[in-house]
N, C-alpha and C positions, 0 to 999 in steps of 0.2 A: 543556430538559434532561430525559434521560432516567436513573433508578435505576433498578436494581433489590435486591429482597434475596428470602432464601427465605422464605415465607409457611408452608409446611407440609408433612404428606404424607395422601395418598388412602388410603382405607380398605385398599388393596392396595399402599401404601408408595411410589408413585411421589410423587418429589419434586415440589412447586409454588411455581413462580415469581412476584413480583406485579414490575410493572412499572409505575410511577410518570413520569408525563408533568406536569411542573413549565414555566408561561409566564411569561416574563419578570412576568406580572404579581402570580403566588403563586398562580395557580390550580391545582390538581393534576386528574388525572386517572389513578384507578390500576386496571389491568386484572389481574386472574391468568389465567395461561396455561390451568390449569384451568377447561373448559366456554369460553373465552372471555371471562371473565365481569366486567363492569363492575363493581367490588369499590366503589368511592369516588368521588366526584366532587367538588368542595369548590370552589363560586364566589360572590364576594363578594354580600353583601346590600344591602340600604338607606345602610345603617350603614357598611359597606365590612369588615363581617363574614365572613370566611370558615366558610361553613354546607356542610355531606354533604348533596348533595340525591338519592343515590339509597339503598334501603335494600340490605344486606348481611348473610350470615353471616360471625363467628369463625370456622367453620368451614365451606369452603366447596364441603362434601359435601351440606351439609344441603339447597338447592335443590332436590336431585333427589328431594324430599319429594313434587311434582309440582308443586310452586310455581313454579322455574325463576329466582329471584332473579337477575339480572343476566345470564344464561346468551345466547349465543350460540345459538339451536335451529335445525337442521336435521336431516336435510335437507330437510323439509318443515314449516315452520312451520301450527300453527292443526291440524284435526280431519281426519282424514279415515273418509270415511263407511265403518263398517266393518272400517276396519284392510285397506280391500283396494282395487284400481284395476288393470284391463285396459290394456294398451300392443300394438297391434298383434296382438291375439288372445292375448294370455299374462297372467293374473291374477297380482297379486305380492300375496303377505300381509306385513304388516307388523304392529309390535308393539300388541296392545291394553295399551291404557293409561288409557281413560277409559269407564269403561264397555263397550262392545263397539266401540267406535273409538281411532283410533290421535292420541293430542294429540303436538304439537312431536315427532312422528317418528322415538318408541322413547326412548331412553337410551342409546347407546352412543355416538351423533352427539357425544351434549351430554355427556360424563363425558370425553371426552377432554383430552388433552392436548396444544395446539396447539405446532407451531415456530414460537417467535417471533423473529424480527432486528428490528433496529435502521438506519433506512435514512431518512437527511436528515429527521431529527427526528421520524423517525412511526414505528411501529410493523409489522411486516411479520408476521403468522399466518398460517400455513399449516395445510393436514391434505388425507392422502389418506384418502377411504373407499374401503373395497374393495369389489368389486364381491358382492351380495350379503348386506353387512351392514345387517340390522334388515330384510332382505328387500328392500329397495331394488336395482335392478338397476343395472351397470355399476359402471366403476371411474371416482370422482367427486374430482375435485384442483379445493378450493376456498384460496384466499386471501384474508384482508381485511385493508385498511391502514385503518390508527387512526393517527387524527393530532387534534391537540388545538394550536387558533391561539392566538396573543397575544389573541387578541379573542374568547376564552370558545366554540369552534365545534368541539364532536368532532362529528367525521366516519367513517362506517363506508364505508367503499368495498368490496364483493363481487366477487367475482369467479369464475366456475364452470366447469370445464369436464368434460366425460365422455367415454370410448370405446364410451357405450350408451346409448340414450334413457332418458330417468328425468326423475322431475320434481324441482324445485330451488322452491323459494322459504324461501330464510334470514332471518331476522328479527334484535335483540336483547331479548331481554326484561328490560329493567329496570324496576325501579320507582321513580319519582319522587316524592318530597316534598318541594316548594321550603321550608318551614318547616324540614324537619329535626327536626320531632315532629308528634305528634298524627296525625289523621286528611288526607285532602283534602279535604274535601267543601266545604270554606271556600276553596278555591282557585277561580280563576275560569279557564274552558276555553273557548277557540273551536275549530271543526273546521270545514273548507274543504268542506265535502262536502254535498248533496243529498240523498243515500239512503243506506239502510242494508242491508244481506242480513237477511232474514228466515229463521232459524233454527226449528226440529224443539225437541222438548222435551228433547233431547239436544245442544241447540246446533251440530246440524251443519245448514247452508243448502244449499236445493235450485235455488236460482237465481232465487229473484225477489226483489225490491226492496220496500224499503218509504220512501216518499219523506219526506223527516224533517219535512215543516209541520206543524205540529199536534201534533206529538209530544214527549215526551219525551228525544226524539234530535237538536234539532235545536239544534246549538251556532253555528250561522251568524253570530249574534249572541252576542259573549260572556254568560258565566252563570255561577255560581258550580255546581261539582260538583253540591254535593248538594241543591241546587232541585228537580230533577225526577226524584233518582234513586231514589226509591219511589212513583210517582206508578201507578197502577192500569195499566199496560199486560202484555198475554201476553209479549213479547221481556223486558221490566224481570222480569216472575216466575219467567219458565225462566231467568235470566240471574242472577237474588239481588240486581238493579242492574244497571249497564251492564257487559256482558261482548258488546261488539258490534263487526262491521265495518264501517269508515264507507267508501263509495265516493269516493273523492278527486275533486274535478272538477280536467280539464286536464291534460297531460302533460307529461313533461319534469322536469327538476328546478324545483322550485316550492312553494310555502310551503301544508303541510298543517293546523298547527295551531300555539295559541299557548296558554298556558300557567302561569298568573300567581298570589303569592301573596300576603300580608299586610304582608312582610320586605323586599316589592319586588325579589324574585327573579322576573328572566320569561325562559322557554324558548319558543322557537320553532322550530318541526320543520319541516325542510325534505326534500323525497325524492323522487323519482322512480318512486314504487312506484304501483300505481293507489289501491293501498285502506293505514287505517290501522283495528288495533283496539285500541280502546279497554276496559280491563279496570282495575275500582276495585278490584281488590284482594278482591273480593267474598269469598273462602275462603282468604284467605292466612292459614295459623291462628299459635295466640299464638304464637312461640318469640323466645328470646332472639336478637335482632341485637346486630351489632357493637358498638352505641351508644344502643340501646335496643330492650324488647320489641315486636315488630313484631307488630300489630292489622289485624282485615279495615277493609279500605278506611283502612290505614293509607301507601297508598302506590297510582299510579297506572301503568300502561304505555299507551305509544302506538307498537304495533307495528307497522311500515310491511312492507307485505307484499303479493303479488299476492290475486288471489279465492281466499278459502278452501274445501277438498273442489274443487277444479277441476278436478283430473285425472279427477273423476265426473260433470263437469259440463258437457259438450262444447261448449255454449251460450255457455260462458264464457271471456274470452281463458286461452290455455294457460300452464300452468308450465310445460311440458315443455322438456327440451331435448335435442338432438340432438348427435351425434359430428360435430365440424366448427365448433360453434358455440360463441361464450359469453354465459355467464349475467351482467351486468354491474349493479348497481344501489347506489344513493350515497343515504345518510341521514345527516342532519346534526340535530343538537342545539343550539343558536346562544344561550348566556344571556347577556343584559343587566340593567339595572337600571333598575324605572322610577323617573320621575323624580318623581313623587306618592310614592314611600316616604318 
C-alpha cells in the first residue's frame, strides 16, 4: 500500500511530497520526492519491534549541508578530480564543492524535485536534466523504480539515458543505523570485496588498488565497525576512519555486503555495481534529526556505484554513456532478523 501526504516546502516554496510504501507485514518505507530522498525506513527488530534504521532531517533542505542524508546524488556520484573531465577533446567544468573538486556532482541534480507515479505497488521517479546543467554535457532522462517487498527488500532500479556522451553513475546516499540510536561502530560489517582504491589526501584515487589483507579494510570476515576504524593506516587518516571504495568481486547482480546489529536487525546489500563506498559517517556534524541529534559515525552508507573520478581515469572501466545506449543498474537492501537476537 502506497500513501502519501505533504511533508513540506523548499527554501523557494516548492511543495514536497513524502510517499509511504506500507507491506502487508507493517514495514514502511517512506521516500520524499525532494532529492529522492530515503526519509524513513522502519523494520521489525529481534523483538518484532518496529525500529528507523535510516537517519533523516525535519527538514529536508538540511542534507544539502554537504552531508546528503538520504539523497539520491547524481549525476555523478563520489569526487571528481578537479571539478573537470575531457569527452572527446572538450573539458566540461563542473561545481566545486569539496575543496577544489566537485563531490555527488554540484547541487542542482540533488535539490530537485523528482516526478513521482505510482505503478503496480512501486514507485516510479522521474527527472530530466538539461543539457548543460552543473556543467555536465547533454540532455540526461533518468528514472528509478523503488519498490519495497512483503519480505523487507527495497530495491533502487536506475535507469539512464542521454542525446550526448556524459558520464552517469547515480548512487543513494543513505545512512544506516540498525539500532536506531547511538553510534555504529558496535555494529558488525562484512564486504565482499578484495581491494580498495587508494585515495590522494583530498580523497580522490588515481587508479590503483590497495588489496585489503592486512589491513584495516578487510571486512571479508565479519567485524564489528569500530575494530579497526582508527588503527594507524594513511587511507584511515586522510579518511577520519573509513571513507573508502571497496572493489566488489564478480558481476551481475550479487551480494555485496551484510550488515548486522545488537536488536538483530541484518541488512544485506545486493547490486550489480562494481564498487561499494563505505563512509562512517566520519563529518556528519551534530544537528537535530527527525528522532534524535545525529552524531559523527552516528550512522553508516554503503554506496554502490561504478570506480570513482573514472572519467579521469581511462584505465578504468568507463561511466560514460552514449546517445543510443542505457545506463541500467539495480540495488537492493534485503532486512531480515537474526535468529541469535
Amino acid at each position: 500500500m502506497i500513501s502519501t501526504y505533504q511533508f513540506g516546502k523548499t527554501n523557494d516554496g516548492r511543495s514536497i511530497t513524502a510517499y509511504c510504501m506500507t507491506n502487508k507485514n507493517g514495514s514502511k518505507a517512506t521516500f520524499l520526492d525532494y532529492g529522492l530522498t530515503l526519509y524513513s525506513l522502519c523494520v521489525p527488530d529481534g523483538k518484532g519491534t518496529l525500529v528507523d534504521v535510516v537517519l533523516g532531517y525535519p527538514d529536508p533542505t538540511t542534507p544539502m549541508d554537504g552531508s546528503f542524508v538520504g539523497v539520491t546524488v547524481g549525476r555523478v556520484a563520489n569526487r571528481i578530480q578537479n571539478a573537470q573531465f575531457t569527452i572527446d577533446g572538450t573539458t566540461y567544468h563542473v561545481p566545486v564543492n569539496d575543496n577544489c573538486n566537485c563531490l555527488h556532482g554540484g547541487s542542482i541534480f540533488n535539490e530537485r524535485i523528482w516526478d513521482v507515479t505510482e505503478a503496480d505497488g512501486a514507485l516510479l521517479a522521474s527527472c530530466l536534466s538539461p543539457d548543460g546543467e552543473d556543467g555536465f554535457p547533454g540532455t540526461l532522462k533518468t528514472t528509478v523504480r523503488l519498490s519495497f517487498s512483503d519480505d523487507n527488500v527495497l530495491t533502487f532500479a536506475y535507469h539512464a539515458q542521454t542525446d550526448q556522451k556524459t558520464p552517469v553513475n547515480m548512487t543513494n546516499h543513505t545512512y544506516f543505523n540498525l539500532m536506531g540510536k547511538g553510534t555504529v561502530l558496535q555494529h558488525t560489517l562484512s564486504i565482499d570485496a578484495d581491494a580498495v582504491s587508494v585515495v590522494d589526501e583530498m580523497l580522490i584515487p588515481h587508479g590503483e588498488l590497495l588489496p585489503v589483507d592486512g589491513t584495516p579494510f578487510d571486512f571479508r570476515t565479519p567485524k564489528e565497525v569500530g575494530r579497526d576504524i582508527d588503527k594507524p593506516h594513511a587511507l584511515i587518516k586522510i579518511g577520519g576512519g573509513y571513507d573508502c571504495n571497496f572493489v566488489l568481486r564478480g558481476d551481475g547482480l550479487r551480494h555485496a555486503a551484510r550488515l548486522s546489529a545488537e536488536n538483530g536487525v541484518v541488512m544485506d546489500v545486493l547490486t550489480d555495481a562494481p564498487c561499494v563506498q563505505l563512509y562512517i559517517a566520519n563529518f556528519l556534524p551534530p544537528k537535530q534529526g527527525k528522532d534524535r541529534v545525529h552524531e559523527a559515525r552516528g550512522g553508516l552508507c554503503l554506496e554502490t556505484q561504478g570506480y570513482p573520478n573514472a572519467m579521469n581515469l581511462p584505465a578504468l572501466p568507463s561511466v560514460l554513456l552514449a546517445p543510443g545506449e542505457t545506463c541500467e543498474t539495480v540495488t537492493q537492501y534485503a532486512f531480515s532478523v537474526s535468529t541469535k537476537a
